[in-house]
Structures are given as C-alpha cells and as structure tokens.
C-alpha positions as a Python dict, from the first residue, in 0.01 Angstrom:
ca = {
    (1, 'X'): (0, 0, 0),
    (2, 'X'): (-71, 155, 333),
    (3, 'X'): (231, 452, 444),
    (4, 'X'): (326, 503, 749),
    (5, 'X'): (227, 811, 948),
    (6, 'X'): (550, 971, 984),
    (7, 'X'): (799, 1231, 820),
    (8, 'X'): (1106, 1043, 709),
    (9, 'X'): (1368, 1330, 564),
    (10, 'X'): (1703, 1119, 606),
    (11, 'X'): (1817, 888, 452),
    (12, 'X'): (1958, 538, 469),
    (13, 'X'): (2128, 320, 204),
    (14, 'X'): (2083, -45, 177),
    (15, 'X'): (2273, -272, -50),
    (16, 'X'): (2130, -620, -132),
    (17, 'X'): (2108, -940, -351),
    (18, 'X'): (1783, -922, -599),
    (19, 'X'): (1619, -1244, -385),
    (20, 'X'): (1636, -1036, -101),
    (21, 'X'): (1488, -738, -230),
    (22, 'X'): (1235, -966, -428),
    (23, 'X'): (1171, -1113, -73),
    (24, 'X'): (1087, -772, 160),
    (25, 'X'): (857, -651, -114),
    (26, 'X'): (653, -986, -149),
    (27, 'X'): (685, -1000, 268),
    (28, 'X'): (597, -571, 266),
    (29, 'X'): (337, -629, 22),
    (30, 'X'): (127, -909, 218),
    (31, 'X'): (136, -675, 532),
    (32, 'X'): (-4, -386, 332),
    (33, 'X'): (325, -187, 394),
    (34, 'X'): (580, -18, 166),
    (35, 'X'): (934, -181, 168),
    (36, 'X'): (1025, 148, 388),
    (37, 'X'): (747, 69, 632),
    (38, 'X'): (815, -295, 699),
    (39, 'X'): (1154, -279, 752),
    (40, 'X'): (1144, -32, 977),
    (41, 'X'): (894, -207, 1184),
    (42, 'X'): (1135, -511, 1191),
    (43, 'X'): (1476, -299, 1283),
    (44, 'X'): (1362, -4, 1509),
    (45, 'X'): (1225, -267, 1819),
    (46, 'X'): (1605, -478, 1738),
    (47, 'X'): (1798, -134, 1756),
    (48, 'X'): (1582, 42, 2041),
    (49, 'X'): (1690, -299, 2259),
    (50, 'X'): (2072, -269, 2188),
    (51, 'X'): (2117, 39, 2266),
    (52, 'X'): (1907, -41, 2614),
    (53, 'X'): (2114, -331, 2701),
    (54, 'X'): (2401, -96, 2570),
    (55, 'X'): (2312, 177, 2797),
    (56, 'X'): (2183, -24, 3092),
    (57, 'X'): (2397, -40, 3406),
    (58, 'X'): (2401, -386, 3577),
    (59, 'X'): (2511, -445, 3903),
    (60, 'X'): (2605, -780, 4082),
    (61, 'X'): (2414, -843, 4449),
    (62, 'X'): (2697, -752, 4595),
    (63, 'X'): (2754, -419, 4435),
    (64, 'X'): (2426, -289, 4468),
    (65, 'X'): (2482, -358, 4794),
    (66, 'X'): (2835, -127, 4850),
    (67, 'X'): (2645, 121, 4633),
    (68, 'X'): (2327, 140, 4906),
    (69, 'X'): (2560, 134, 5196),
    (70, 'X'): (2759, 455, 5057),
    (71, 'X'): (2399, 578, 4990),
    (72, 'X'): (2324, 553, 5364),
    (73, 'X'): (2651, 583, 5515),
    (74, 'X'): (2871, 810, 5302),
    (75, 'X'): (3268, 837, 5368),
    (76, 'X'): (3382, 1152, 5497),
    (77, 'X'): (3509, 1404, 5232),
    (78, 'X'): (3898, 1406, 5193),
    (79, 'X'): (4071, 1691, 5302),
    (80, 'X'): (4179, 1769, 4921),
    (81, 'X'): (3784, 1739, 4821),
    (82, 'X'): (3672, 2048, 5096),
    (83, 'X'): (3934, 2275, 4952),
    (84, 'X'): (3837, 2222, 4592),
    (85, 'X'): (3481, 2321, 4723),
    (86, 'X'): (3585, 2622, 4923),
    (87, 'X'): (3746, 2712, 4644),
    (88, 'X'): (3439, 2656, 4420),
    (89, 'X'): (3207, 2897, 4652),
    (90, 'X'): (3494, 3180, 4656),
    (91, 'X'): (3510, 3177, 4303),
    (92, 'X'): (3147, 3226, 4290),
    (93, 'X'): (3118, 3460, 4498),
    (94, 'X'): (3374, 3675, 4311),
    (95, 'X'): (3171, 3668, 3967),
    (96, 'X'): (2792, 3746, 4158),
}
C-alpha cells in the first residue's frame, strides 16, 4: 500500500468495533492507502473547517457597518485613555 509522504511522530488512539476496523482497511485498501493514510485524508479537511468556522469572525450588515464608520471617523480618546498613554511614553523614556 502506498504511504504517505509525511513524518508522523505523535500519536493518536482510536477505539472501535471490529466491523469498523474491518471496514477502513477494506475502504484504505481499495484507495491504495494505509488505514493511517485514509483516515487522515477523511478527518484533517472536517477538522481544518471547524476550527475556521470556529475562528472566523462574522459580522451582521449592520455591524460591519459601525465597525467602518469608527474606521473612518474614530471617537475622541477619553481623558482617562491620554493619561494611561502619557504615562506609557514616560515610562519609556525612563528605561532607554
């Protein structure tokens, strides 16, 4: 059976029925792959788009609209957010 062309060091365990198991290796074994190979090919797309939808930030009309108005026309910075940055550059300039 072909092997994929990679260098798997870790690890995974994975607990099934015999039917199943009997089942990937006839499926891994008619696409030339090891039982490694083929499942891997079947999960890594499936996790890669979970953790995209999982990580993607979606935004109605109406918020992406607020968000490109603050873009273009930013509030003014509170009177407690200019001290916290003058006190930012002194404290740099003490450790230069």
């Amino acid at each position: 059976m072909a092997q994929m062309q990679s260098n798997r060091d870790d690890r995974i365990e994975l607990r099934t029925t015999r039917d199943e198991k009997r089942l990937l290796t006839a499926a891994a074994a008619h696409e030339r792959l090891d039982v490694t190979s083929f499942i891997m090919r079947a999960v890594l797309p499936a996790a890669r788009d979970v953790v995209e939808r999982a990580e993607r930030l979606s935004l109605s009309k109406r918020d992406s609209l607020r968000v490109l108005d603050l873009l273009e026309n930013p509030t003014p910075p509170t009177p407690a957010l200019l001290a916290a940055a003058r006190r930012r550059v002194a404290r740099g300039r003490k450790h230069a």
